[in-house]
C-alpha positions as CSV (number, residue, x, y, z in Angstrom):
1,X,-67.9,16.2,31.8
2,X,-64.9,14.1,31.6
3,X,-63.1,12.9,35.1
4,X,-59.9,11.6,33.3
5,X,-58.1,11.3,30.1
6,X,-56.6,8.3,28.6
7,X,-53.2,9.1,26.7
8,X,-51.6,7.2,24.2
9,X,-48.4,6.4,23.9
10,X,-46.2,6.0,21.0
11,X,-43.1,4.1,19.9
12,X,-41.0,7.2,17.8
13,X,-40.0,4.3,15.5
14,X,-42.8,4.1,14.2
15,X,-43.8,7.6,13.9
16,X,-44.3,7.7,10.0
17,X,-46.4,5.3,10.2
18,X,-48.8,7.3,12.4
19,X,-48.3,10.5,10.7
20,X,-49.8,8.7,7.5
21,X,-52.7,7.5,8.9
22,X,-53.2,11.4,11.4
23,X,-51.9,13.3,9.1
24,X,-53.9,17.1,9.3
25,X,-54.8,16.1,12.3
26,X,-52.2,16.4,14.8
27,X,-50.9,19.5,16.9
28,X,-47.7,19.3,18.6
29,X,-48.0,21.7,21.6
30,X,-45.5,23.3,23.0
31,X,-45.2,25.7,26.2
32,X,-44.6,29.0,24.2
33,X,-48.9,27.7,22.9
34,X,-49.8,26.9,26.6
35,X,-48.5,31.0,27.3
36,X,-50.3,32.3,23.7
37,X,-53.7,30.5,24.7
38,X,-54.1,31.8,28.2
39,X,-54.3,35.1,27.0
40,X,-57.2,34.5,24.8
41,X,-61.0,35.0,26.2
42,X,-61.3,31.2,25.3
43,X,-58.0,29.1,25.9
44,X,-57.5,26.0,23.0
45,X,-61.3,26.6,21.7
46,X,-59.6,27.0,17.9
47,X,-57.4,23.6,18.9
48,X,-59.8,21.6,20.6
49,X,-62.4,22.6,17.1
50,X,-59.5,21.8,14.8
51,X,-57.4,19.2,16.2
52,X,-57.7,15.2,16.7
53,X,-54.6,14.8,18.4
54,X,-52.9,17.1,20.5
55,X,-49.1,15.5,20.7
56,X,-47.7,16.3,24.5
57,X,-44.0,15.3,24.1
58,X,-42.6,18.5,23.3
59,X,-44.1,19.6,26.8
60,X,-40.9,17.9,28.5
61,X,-38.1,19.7,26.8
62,X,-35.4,16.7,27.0
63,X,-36.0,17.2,30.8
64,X,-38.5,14.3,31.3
65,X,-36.9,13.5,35.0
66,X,-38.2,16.8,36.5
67,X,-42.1,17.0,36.4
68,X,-41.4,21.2,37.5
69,X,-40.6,21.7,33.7
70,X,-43.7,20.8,32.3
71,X,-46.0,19.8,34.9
72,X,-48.4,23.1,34.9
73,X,-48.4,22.7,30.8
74,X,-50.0,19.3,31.1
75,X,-52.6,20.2,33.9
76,X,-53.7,23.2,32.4
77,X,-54.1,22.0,28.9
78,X,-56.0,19.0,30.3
79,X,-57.8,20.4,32.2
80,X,-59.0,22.5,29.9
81,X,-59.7,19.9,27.8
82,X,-62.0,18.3,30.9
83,X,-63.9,21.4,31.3
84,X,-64.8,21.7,27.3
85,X,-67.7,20.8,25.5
86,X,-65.7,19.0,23.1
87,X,-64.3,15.8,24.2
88,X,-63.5,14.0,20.9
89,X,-59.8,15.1,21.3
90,X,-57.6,11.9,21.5
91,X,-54.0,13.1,23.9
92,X,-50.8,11.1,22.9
93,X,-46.8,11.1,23.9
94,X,-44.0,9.3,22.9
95,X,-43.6,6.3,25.0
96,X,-40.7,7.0,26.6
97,X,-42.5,10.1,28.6
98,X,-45.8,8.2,29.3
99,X,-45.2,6.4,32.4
100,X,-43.7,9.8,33.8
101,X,-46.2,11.5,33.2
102,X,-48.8,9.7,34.7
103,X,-47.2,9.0,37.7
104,X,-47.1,12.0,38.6
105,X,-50.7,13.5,36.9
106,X,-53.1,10.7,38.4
107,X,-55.7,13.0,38.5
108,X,-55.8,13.7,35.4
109,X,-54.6,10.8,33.4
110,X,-56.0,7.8,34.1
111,X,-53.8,5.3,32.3
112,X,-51.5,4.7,28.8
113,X,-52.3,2.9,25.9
114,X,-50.5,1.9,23.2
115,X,-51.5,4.5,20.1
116,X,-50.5,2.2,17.4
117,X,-52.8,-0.1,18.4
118,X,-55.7,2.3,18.7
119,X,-55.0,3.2,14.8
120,X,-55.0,-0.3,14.0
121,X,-51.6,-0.2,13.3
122,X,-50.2,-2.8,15.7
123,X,-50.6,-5.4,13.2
124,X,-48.6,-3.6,10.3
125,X,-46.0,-2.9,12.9
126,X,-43.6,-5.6,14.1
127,X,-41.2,-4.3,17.2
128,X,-38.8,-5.6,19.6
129,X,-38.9,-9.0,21.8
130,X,-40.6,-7.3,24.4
131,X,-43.4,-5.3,22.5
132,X,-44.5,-8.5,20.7
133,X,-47.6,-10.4,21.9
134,X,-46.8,-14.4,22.8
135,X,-48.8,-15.5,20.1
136,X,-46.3,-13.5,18.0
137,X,-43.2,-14.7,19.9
138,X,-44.2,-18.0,19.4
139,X,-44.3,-17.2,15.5
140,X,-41.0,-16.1,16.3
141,X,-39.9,-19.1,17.4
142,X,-41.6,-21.5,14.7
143,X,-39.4,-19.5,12.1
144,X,-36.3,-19.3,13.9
145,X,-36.1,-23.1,14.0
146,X,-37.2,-23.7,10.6
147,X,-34.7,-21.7,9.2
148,X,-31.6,-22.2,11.1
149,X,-30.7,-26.1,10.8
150,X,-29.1,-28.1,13.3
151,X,-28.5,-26.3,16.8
152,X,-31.6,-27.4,18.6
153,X,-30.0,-27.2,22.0
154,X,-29.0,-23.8,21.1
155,X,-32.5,-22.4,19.9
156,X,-34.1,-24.1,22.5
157,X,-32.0,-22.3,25.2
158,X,-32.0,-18.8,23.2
159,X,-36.2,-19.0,23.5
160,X,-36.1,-20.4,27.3
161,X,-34.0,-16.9,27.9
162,X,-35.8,-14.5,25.8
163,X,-39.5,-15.8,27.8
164,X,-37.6,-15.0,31.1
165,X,-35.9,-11.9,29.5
166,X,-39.7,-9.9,28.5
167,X,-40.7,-11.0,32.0
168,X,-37.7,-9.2,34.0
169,X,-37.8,-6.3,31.1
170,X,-41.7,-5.3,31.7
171,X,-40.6,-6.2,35.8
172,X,-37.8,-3.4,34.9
173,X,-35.8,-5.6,36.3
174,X,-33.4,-6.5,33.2
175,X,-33.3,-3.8,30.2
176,X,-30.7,-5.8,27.9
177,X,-30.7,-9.0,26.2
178,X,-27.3,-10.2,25.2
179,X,-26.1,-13.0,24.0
180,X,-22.7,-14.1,23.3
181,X,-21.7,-16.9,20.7
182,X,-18.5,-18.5,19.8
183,X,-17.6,-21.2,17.3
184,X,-15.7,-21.6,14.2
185,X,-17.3,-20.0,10.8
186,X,-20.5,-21.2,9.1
187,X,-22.4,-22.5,12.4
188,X,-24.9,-20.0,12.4
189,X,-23.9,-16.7,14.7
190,X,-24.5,-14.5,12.5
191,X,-27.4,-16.1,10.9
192,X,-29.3,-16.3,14.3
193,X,-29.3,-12.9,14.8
194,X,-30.2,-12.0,11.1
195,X,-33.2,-14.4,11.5
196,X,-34.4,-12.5,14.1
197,X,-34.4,-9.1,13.0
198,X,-35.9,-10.7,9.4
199,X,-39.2,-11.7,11.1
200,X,-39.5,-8.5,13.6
201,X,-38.7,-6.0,11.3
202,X,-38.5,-7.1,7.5
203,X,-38.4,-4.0,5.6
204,X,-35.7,-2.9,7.8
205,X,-31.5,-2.8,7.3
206,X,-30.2,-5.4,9.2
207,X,-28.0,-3.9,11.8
208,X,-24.0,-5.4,12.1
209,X,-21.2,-3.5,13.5
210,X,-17.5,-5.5,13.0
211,X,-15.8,-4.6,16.1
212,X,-12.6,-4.8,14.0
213,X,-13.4,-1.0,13.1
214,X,-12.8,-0.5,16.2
215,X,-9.2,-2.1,17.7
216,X,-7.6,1.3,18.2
217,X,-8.3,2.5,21.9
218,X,-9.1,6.3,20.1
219,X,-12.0,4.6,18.0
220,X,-14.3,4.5,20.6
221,X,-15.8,7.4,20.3
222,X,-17.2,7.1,17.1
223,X,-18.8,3.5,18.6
224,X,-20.3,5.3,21.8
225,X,-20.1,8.9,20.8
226,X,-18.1,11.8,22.8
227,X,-18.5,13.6,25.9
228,X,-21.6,15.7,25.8
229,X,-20.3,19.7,25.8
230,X,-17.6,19.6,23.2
231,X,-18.8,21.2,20.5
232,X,-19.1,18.6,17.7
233,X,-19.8,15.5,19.9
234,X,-22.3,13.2,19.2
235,X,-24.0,10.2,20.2
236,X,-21.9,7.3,18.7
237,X,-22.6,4.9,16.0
238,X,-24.1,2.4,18.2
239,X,-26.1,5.0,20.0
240,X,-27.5,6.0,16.8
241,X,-28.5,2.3,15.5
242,X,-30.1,1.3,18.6
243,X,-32.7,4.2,18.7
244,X,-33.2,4.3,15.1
245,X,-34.1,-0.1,14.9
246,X,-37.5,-1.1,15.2
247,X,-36.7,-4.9,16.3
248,X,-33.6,-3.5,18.2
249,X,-31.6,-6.1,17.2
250,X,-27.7,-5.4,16.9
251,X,-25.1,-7.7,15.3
252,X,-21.6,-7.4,17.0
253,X,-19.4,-8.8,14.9
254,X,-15.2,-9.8,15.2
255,X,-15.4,-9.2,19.3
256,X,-11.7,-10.5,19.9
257,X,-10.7,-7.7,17.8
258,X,-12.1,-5.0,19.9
259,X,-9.9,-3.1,22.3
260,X,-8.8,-4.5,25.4
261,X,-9.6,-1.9,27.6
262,X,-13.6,-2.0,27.1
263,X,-16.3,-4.5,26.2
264,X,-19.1,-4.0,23.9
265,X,-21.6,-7.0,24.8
266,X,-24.6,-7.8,22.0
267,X,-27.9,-8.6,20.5
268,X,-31.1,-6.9,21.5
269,X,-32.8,-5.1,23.7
Protein backbone atom coordinates (compact mmCIF):
# COMPACT_ATOMS: atom_id res chain seq x y z
CA UNK A 1 0.00 0.00 0.00
CA UNK A 2 0.87 3.42 -1.08
CA UNK A 3 1.44 6.34 1.76
CA UNK A 4 1.48 9.24 -0.85
CA UNK A 5 1.08 10.13 -4.40
CA UNK A 6 3.31 12.13 -6.47
CA UNK A 7 1.34 14.48 -8.97
CA UNK A 8 2.54 16.01 -12.00
CA UNK A 9 2.14 19.06 -13.05
CA UNK A 10 1.62 20.52 -16.38
CA UNK A 11 2.31 23.71 -18.41
CA UNK A 12 -1.35 24.09 -20.54
CA UNK A 13 0.93 25.34 -23.28
CA UNK A 14 2.06 22.52 -24.00
CA UNK A 15 -0.89 20.38 -23.71
CA UNK A 16 -0.95 18.97 -27.29
CA UNK A 17 2.11 17.85 -26.95
CA UNK A 18 1.17 15.53 -24.06
CA UNK A 19 -2.10 14.54 -25.45
CA UNK A 20 0.02 13.03 -28.39
CA UNK A 21 2.20 11.12 -26.55
CA UNK A 22 -1.26 9.94 -23.60
CA UNK A 23 -3.56 9.94 -25.88
CA UNK A 24 -6.37 6.88 -24.83
CA UNK A 25 -5.05 7.14 -21.82
CA UNK A 26 -6.15 10.01 -19.94
CA UNK A 27 -9.47 10.70 -17.80
CA UNK A 28 -10.37 14.14 -16.91
CA UNK A 29 -12.43 13.81 -13.68
CA UNK A 30 -14.76 15.90 -12.70
CA UNK A 31 -16.97 16.14 -9.45
CA UNK A 32 -20.33 15.11 -11.17
CA UNK A 33 -17.65 11.28 -11.52
CA UNK A 34 -16.50 11.60 -7.90
CA UNK A 35 -20.81 11.66 -7.02
CA UNK A 36 -21.47 8.66 -9.94
CA UNK A 37 -18.58 6.44 -8.49
CA UNK A 38 -19.57 6.56 -4.83
CA UNK A 39 -22.58 4.95 -5.60
CA UNK A 40 -21.09 1.98 -7.14
CA UNK A 41 -20.17 -1.30 -4.87
CA UNK A 42 -16.54 -0.52 -6.06
CA UNK A 43 -15.68 3.29 -6.45
CA UNK A 44 -13.11 4.06 -9.74
CA UNK A 45 -12.35 0.07 -10.08
CA UNK A 46 -13.41 0.55 -14.12
CA UNK A 47 -11.01 3.95 -13.96
CA UNK A 48 -8.25 2.77 -12.05
CA UNK A 49 -8.38 -0.71 -14.77
CA UNK A 50 -8.66 1.57 -17.73
CA UNK A 51 -6.94 4.76 -17.10
CA UNK A 52 -3.11 5.92 -17.03
CA UNK A 53 -3.76 9.27 -16.04
CA UNK A 54 -6.42 10.63 -14.19
CA UNK A 55 -6.26 14.58 -15.02
CA UNK A 56 -7.37 16.53 -11.52
CA UNK A 57 -7.75 20.18 -12.91
CA UNK A 58 -11.29 20.18 -13.64
CA UNK A 59 -11.71 19.32 -9.75
CA UNK A 60 -11.14 23.26 -9.07
CA UNK A 61 -13.88 24.72 -11.04
CA UNK A 62 -12.00 28.19 -11.83
CA UNK A 63 -12.12 28.45 -7.98
CA UNK A 64 -8.56 27.25 -7.19
CA UNK A 65 -8.24 29.94 -4.10
CA UNK A 66 -10.86 27.98 -1.99
CA UNK A 67 -9.70 24.43 -1.20
CA UNK A 68 -13.86 23.89 0.15
CA UNK A 69 -14.66 23.50 -3.64
CA UNK A 70 -12.81 20.60 -4.40
CA UNK A 71 -10.92 19.54 -1.43
CA UNK A 72 -13.21 16.21 -0.54
CA UNK A 73 -12.97 15.39 -4.59
CA UNK A 74 -9.19 15.14 -4.37
CA UNK A 75 -9.02 13.14 -0.95
CA UNK A 76 -11.57 10.75 -1.80
CA UNK A 77 -10.37 9.92 -5.27
CA UNK A 78 -6.86 9.54 -3.77
CA UNK A 79 -7.50 7.94 -1.34
CA UNK A 80 -9.05 5.54 -3.06
CA UNK A 81 -6.44 5.32 -5.33
CA UNK A 82 -4.02 4.48 -1.96
CA UNK A 83 -6.33 1.76 -0.82
CA UNK A 84 -6.42 -0.10 -4.44
CA UNK A 85 -4.58 -2.87 -5.63
CA UNK A 86 -3.69 -1.01 -8.57
CA UNK A 87 -1.11 1.55 -8.16
CA UNK A 88 0.22 2.08 -11.80
CA UNK A 89 -2.10 5.13 -12.06
CA UNK A 90 0.14 8.27 -12.76
CA UNK A 91 -2.20 11.71 -11.05
CA UNK A 92 -1.46 15.07 -13.00
CA UNK A 93 -2.87 18.98 -12.88
CA UNK A 94 -2.20 21.85 -14.73
CA UNK A 95 0.61 23.78 -13.09
CA UNK A 96 -1.10 26.55 -12.10
CA UNK A 97 -3.30 24.37 -9.42
CA UNK A 98 -0.36 22.22 -8.24
CA UNK A 99 1.26 24.05 -5.58
CA UNK A 100 -2.43 24.64 -4.20
CA UNK A 101 -3.18 21.68 -4.05
CA UNK A 102 -0.50 20.30 -2.17
CA UNK A 103 -0.32 22.73 0.28
CA UNK A 104 -3.15 22.05 1.48
CA UNK A 105 -3.37 17.80 0.78
CA UNK A 106 0.09 17.00 2.51
CA UNK A 107 -1.08 13.84 3.45
CA UNK A 108 -1.85 12.80 0.49
CA UNK A 109 0.45 14.33 -1.97
CA UNK A 110 3.76 14.27 -1.41
CA UNK A 111 5.25 16.60 -3.90
CA UNK A 112 4.98 18.05 -7.82
CA UNK A 113 6.83 17.23 -10.67
CA UNK A 114 7.05 18.47 -13.84
CA UNK A 115 4.92 15.91 -16.30
CA UNK A 116 6.64 16.93 -19.41
CA UNK A 117 9.59 15.85 -18.12
CA UNK A 118 8.35 12.46 -16.90
CA UNK A 119 7.21 11.90 -20.74
CA UNK A 120 10.42 12.87 -21.98
CA UNK A 121 9.15 15.70 -23.36
CA UNK A 122 11.14 18.47 -21.60
CA UNK A 123 13.68 18.33 -24.23
CA UNK A 124 11.23 18.87 -27.34
CA UNK A 125 9.68 21.59 -25.28
CA UNK A 126 11.39 24.96 -25.00
CA UNK A 127 9.42 27.51 -22.37
CA UNK A 128 9.93 30.71 -20.70
CA UNK A 129 13.16 32.33 -19.00
CA UNK A 130 12.22 30.82 -15.83
CA UNK A 131 11.32 27.20 -16.84
CA UNK A 132 14.64 26.78 -18.73
CA UNK A 133 17.54 24.94 -17.05
CA UNK A 134 21.05 27.18 -16.82
CA UNK A 135 22.64 25.05 -19.11
CA UNK A 136 19.85 26.15 -21.53
CA UNK A 137 19.93 29.87 -20.47
CA UNK A 138 23.42 29.96 -21.06
CA UNK A 139 22.61 28.56 -24.80
CA UNK A 140 20.42 31.46 -24.62
CA UNK A 141 22.82 33.64 -24.15
CA UNK A 142 25.59 32.23 -26.65
CA UNK A 143 22.90 32.91 -29.40
CA UNK A 144 21.64 36.17 -28.33
CA UNK A 145 25.19 37.64 -28.67
CA UNK A 146 26.01 36.02 -31.82
CA UNK A 147 23.25 37.21 -33.54
CA UNK A 148 22.67 40.74 -32.42
CA UNK A 149 25.96 42.77 -33.29
CA UNK A 150 27.41 45.48 -31.49
CA UNK A 151 25.61 46.31 -28.08
CA UNK A 152 27.79 44.30 -25.70
CA UNK A 153 27.06 46.50 -22.72
CA UNK A 154 23.57 46.09 -23.47
CA UNK A 155 23.44 42.17 -23.77
CA UNK A 156 25.65 41.88 -21.04
CA UNK A 157 23.35 43.84 -18.69
CA UNK A 158 20.03 42.19 -20.19
CA UNK A 159 21.61 38.47 -19.03
CA UNK A 160 22.99 39.97 -15.56
CA UNK A 161 19.03 40.93 -14.99
CA UNK A 162 17.34 37.95 -16.33
CA UNK A 163 19.90 35.54 -13.73
CA UNK A 164 18.58 37.81 -10.87
CA UNK A 165 15.05 37.93 -12.45
CA UNK A 166 14.46 33.54 -12.37
CA UNK A 167 15.94 33.85 -8.86
CA UNK A 168 13.24 36.46 -7.42
CA UNK A 169 10.55 34.77 -9.87
CA UNK A 170 10.95 31.01 -8.36
CA UNK A 171 11.53 33.35 -4.69
CA UNK A 172 7.89 34.70 -5.85
CA UNK A 173 9.26 37.56 -5.23
CA UNK A 174 9.25 39.34 -8.86
CA UNK A 175 6.54 37.78 -11.44
CA UNK A 176 7.44 40.26 -14.56
CA UNK A 177 10.40 40.92 -16.48
CA UNK A 178 10.34 44.17 -18.37
CA UNK A 179 12.53 45.84 -20.14
CA UNK A 180 12.37 49.12 -21.72
CA UNK A 181 14.51 50.30 -24.70
CA UNK A 182 14.89 53.56 -26.45
CA UNK A 183 17.04 54.64 -29.40
CA UNK A 184 16.67 55.77 -32.92
CA UNK A 185 15.64 52.95 -35.69
CA UNK A 186 17.82 49.95 -36.66
CA UNK A 187 19.75 49.49 -33.25
CA UNK A 188 18.34 46.34 -32.44
CA UNK A 189 14.97 46.77 -30.01
CA UNK A 190 13.09 44.93 -31.79
CA UNK A 191 15.46 42.47 -32.90
CA UNK A 192 16.48 41.59 -29.17
CA UNK A 193 13.27 40.59 -28.26
CA UNK A 194 12.68 38.58 -31.62
CA UNK A 195 15.96 36.72 -30.80
CA UNK A 196 14.67 35.68 -27.84
CA UNK A 197 11.42 34.28 -28.49
CA UNK A 198 13.35 32.53 -31.79
CA UNK A 199 15.52 30.28 -29.60
CA UNK A 200 12.69 29.63 -26.68
CA UNK A 201 10.03 28.93 -28.88
CA UNK A 202 10.85 28.54 -32.70
CA UNK A 203 7.83 27.10 -34.21
CA UNK A 204 5.94 29.67 -32.57
CA UNK A 205 4.39 33.46 -33.94
CA UNK A 206 6.38 35.87 -32.69
CA UNK A 207 4.32 38.04 -30.51
CA UNK A 208 4.27 42.31 -31.23
CA UNK A 209 1.65 44.55 -30.30
CA UNK A 210 2.17 48.44 -31.82
CA UNK A 211 0.79 50.47 -29.11
CA UNK A 212 -0.15 52.89 -31.94
CA UNK A 213 -3.43 50.68 -32.18
CA UNK A 214 -4.11 51.84 -29.25
CA UNK A 215 -3.78 56.02 -28.81
CA UNK A 216 -7.48 56.50 -28.31
CA UNK A 217 -8.32 56.31 -24.44
CA UNK A 218 -11.62 53.97 -25.52
CA UNK A 219 -9.10 51.30 -27.13
CA UNK A 220 -8.12 49.89 -24.10
CA UNK A 221 -10.30 47.54 -23.71
CA UNK A 222 -9.61 45.55 -26.52
CA UNK A 223 -5.63 45.69 -25.12
CA UNK A 224 -6.74 44.45 -21.51
CA UNK A 225 -10.25 43.26 -22.11
CA UNK A 226 -13.53 44.59 -20.30
CA UNK A 227 -15.07 44.37 -17.02
CA UNK A 228 -15.91 40.81 -16.20
CA UNK A 229 -20.10 40.74 -16.05
CA UNK A 230 -21.03 42.56 -19.20
CA UNK A 231 -22.22 40.23 -21.36
CA UNK A 232 -19.69 40.18 -24.26
CA UNK A 233 -16.53 41.08 -22.33
CA UNK A 234 -13.54 39.44 -22.67
CA UNK A 235 -10.04 39.09 -21.72
CA UNK A 236 -8.08 41.58 -23.95
CA UNK A 237 -5.74 41.10 -26.61
CA UNK A 238 -2.80 41.07 -24.50
CA UNK A 239 -4.47 38.84 -21.94
CA UNK A 240 -4.97 36.49 -24.69
CA UNK A 241 -1.22 36.50 -26.17
CA UNK A 242 0.36 36.06 -22.89
CA UNK A 243 -1.44 32.84 -21.86
CA UNK A 244 -1.50 31.38 -25.27
CA UNK A 245 2.94 32.04 -25.77
CA UNK A 246 5.12 29.30 -24.73
CA UNK A 247 8.42 31.63 -24.36
CA UNK A 248 6.06 34.39 -22.99
CA UNK A 249 7.80 36.82 -24.75
CA UNK A 250 5.75 40.11 -25.84
CA UNK A 251 6.94 42.88 -28.23
CA UNK A 252 5.48 46.34 -27.27
CA UNK A 253 6.03 48.28 -29.94
CA UNK A 254 5.45 52.49 -30.69
CA UNK A 255 5.09 53.18 -26.62
CA UNK A 256 5.05 57.09 -27.07
CA UNK A 257 1.99 56.58 -28.95
CA UNK A 258 -0.02 54.90 -26.36
CA UNK A 259 -2.49 56.88 -24.31
CA UNK A 260 -1.51 59.12 -21.73
CA UNK A 261 -3.55 58.06 -19.06
CA UNK A 262 -2.14 54.32 -18.71
CA UNK A 263 1.14 52.42 -19.22
CA UNK A 264 1.65 49.22 -20.75
CA UNK A 265 5.31 48.10 -19.68
CA UNK A 266 7.01 44.99 -21.82
CA UNK A 267 8.91 41.91 -22.61
CA UNK A 268 8.49 38.70 -20.78
CA UNK A 269 7.39 37.08 -18.01
Amino acid sequence: MLNRIILYTYNSNNIEDIMAEINGQLKIITSNDIYIELKKEYPFKEIFEQFKYIDLSLLMLGENERADAWLYSVITLVQAYLNSNNHEISFIMDKRYGKNVQINVPYFISGTEPLEQYLGLDQRIITNIVDISNDELNSLETYFNNNLFGNEKFKKRLFEEIVKFRVFNKLGEHKIFSIFICGPSGIGKTESAWLLHNKLAPKERFIKINLGNYSEQNALSSLIGSPRGFIGSSKGELTDKIETSKSKVILIDEFEKASGRYIIFSLSY
